[in-house]
N, C-alpha and C positions, 0 to 999 in steps of 0.2 A: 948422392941420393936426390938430391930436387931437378939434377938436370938429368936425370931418367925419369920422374915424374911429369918434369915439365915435356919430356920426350912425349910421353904417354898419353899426357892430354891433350898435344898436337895432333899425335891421329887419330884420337878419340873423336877430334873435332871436325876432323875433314868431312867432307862429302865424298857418297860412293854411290854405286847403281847397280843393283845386283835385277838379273833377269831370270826370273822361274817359271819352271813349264811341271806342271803339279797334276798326278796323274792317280787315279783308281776311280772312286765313287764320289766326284766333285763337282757335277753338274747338277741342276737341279735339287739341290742340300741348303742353297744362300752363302754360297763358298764365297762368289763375288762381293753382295752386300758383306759377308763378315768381315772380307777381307778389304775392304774399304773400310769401315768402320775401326778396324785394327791397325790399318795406317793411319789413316788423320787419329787417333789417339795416340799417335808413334808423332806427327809431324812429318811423315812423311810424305812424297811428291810423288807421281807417277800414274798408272792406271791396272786394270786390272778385268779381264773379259775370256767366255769360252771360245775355245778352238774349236771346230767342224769333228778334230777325231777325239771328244771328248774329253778333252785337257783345260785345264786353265792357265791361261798364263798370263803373267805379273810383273810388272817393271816398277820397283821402288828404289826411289832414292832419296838419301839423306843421311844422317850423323850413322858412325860407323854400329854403332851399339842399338840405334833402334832399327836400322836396316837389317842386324844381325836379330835380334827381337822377332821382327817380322819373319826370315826366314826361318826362324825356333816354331812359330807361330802355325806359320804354313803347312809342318808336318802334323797337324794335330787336327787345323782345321774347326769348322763349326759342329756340334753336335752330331748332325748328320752323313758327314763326310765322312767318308775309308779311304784317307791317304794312302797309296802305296809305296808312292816315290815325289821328290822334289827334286830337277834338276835346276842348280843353279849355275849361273855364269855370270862374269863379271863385266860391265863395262865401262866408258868415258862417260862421268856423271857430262847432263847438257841439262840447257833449259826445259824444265818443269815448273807447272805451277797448281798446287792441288793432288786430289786424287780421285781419280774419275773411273767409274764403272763406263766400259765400252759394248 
């Protein structure tokens, strides 16, 4: 039992980078601002800015559980928003520092 826990809190613990591209009625809502305000409450790293075809898209990285937080987060959005879809993808966590609206 403790060397599966102890398994568990090793990947709990790693660093990851998930990348979303978050689509319906997210422009002009405060999707960006909430969405920074909801990662540095998470600790996590990255940035966060609209696309030209109406999308926002999102690069957080950090501990497995609040990266995953954040993409729970993402389909809900700030009050004003109608999420329709969140694609995510994964990639090689790199140097971040912060969380920055672009």
């Amino acid at each position: 039992m403790f060397l599966k826990k102890s398994m568990q809190e090793k990947v709990d613990n790693r660093t990851i980078r998930a990348h979303l591209l978050i689509s319906g009625r997210v422009q002009g809502v405060l999707y960006r601002a909430s969405t920074q305000n909801k990662a540095r409450s998470l600790g996590l790293h990255g940035w966060v800015r609209n696309l030209p075809d109406g999308r926002v898209e999102v690069i957080a990285q950090g501990k497995v559980d609040d990266v995953e937080a954040l993409i729970a987060w993402a389909h809900l959005g700030p009050p004003l928003a109608i999420v329709e879809n969140v694609d995510v993808t994964w990639e090689e966590p790199c140097s971040e520092s912060g969380f920055s609206v672009r």
